[in-house]
C-alpha positions, 0 to 999 in steps of 0.5 A: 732098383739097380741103384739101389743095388749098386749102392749096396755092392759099394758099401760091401765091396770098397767099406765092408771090403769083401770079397767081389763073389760075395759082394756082388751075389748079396747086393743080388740079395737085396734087390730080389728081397720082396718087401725092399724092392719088388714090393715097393716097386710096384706101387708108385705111391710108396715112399719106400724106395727113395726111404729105403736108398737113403738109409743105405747112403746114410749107413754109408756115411756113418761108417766112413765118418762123412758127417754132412752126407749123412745129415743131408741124407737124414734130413731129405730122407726124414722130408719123404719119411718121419722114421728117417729122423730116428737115424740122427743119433746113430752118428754120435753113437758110433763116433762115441764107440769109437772113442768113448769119450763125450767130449770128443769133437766128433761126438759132439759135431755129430750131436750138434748135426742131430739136433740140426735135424731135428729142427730142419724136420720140424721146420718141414713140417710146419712149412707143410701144414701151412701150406697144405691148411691141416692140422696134423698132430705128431705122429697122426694116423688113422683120422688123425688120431692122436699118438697113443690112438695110433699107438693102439690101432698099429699094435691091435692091426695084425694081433697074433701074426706080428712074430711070423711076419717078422721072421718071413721079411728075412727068412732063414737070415735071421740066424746068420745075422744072430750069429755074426752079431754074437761073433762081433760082440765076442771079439769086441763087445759094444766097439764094434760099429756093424753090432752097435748099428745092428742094434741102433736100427732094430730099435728104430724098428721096434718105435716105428711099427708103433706107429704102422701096422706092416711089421714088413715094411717097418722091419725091412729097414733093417735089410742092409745090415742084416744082409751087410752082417750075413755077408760077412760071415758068408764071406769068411768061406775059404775053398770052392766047395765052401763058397758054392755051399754059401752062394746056394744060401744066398739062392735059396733066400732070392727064392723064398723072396721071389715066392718060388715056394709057398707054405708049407714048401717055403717053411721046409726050405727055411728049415733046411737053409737054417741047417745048411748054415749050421752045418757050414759054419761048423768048422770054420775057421775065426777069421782075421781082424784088418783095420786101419792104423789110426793117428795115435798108432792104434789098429782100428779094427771096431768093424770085423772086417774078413780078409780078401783072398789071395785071388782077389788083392784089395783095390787101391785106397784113394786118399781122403776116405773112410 
């Protein structure tokens, strides 16, 4: 658990460039989100703890352009997990948002890095069947079942309960998510990188709870950019009241995460978070745009990136990284 928060005090801190408040309060967060590490934690069985610390590194990586980290984790994390494999494309599509070219080189070394993905998955698991002696079907569920069986059997598990299930993963967080992916598609449409792999990994999300029927643990996937997102719309907060008024948020969803408070106390309490945030969100001011000077002298600014204070100067860059 502390490394999988550790990494995702790195990712906001020195990527996302946030401020160490806010950094160090959501990868608090995301350690204290129920079905991203208590959960999990407490079935040795699971493999969602090492699934769920891949897909953090792997996000890492895209974003800092780190081609073959991202395909090592993409490939050992597709060994532990099938699911993991639907990360693969989400380099060349961020390489492609960042060039909008096809032809670029590293559209198509990352295109060539999915495809080396793919075969080393199905090359796992053909090794595997022959030596466990099964015969298991892609995408095999209950009694190795076919696909579309599967299919039925994970959307026929939990009829009727699948939106409320979907919106007690996250709580409240789901609005300040909303919110800093509109924010991101008005100032930069499609180029921003946070709201095209915001986008990427729902629809990872929706494939894969066709083939399980925890909409929880499918959908949990998403918690470093939902968190990642929130964070930076917090982090835009400038003053003492501001920052208290969004770490006391941040407080009330590590409560409902922690069941401190059960229906219907809990659905007050997301009710008055929700209003909490619209009321903080009310007057603030659009915060600034940073990036960095690319080779052809253009500003890279496709992630919104808000600036530090003046308490906090940024941390010198070593040379080499994204």
């Amino acid at each position: 658990m502390r490394v999988l928060a550790r990494v995702f005090f790195e990712f906001l801190w020195n990527h996302l460039n946030l401020q160490l408040f806010t950094a160090a309060l959501t990868a608090v967060a995301l350690a204290c989100t129920f079905w991203y590490a208590p959960y999990v934690f407490s079935d040795p069985y699971l493999v969602d703890p090492l699934n769920n610390l891949l897909y953090i590194a792997a996000l890492w990586f895209a974003f800092s352009r780190r081609l073959t980290l991202f395909t090592l984790a993409v490939i050992i994390g597709s060994a532990n997990k099938e699911t993991t494999l639907l990360l693969a494309p989400l380099y060349p599509l961020l390489a492609w948002t960042r060039h909008r070219s096809l032809r670029h080189r590293e559209v198509i070394t990352g295109l060539i890095a999915t495809v080396v993905s793919i075969a080393a998955y199905l090359g796992y698991r053909i090794w595997a069947q022959h030596l466990i002696g099964g015969n298991y079907g892609l995408g095999a569920g209950q009694g190795n079942g076919s696909l579309l069986e599967n299919f039925r059997f994970a959307l026929a598990g939990t009829k009727g309960t699948v939106q409320l299930s979907l919106f007690i993963t996250f709580h409240f967080l789901w609005i300040p998510f909303a919110y800093g992916l509109y924010r991101f598609y008005r100032r930069e449409g499609l180029r921003n990188q946070l709201l095209v792999a915001s986008l990427w990994l729902f629809a990872c999300c929706l494939a894969g709870r066709l083939l399980a029927t925890d909409t929880e643990r499918v959908f949990i996937m998403m918690a470093p950019l939902v968190l990642g997102v929130t964070a930076v719309v917090l982090d835009r907060q400038r003053g003492e009241n501001r920052r208290l008024w969004a770490g006391l948020l941040i407080a009330t969803y590590i409560g409902l995460q922690l069941r401190w408070a059960q229906p219907p106390g809990a659905l007050i309490a997301d009710l008055a978070a929700a209003i909490g945030f619209v009321l903080l969100i009310r007057e603030t001011r659009p915060s600034l745009r940073i990036g960095k000077t690319t080779s052809d002298g253009q500003r890279d600014t496709d992630i919104f990136l808000p600036v530090r204070s003046h308490e906090e100067p940024p941390k010198h860059q070593p040379a080499g990284r994204g």
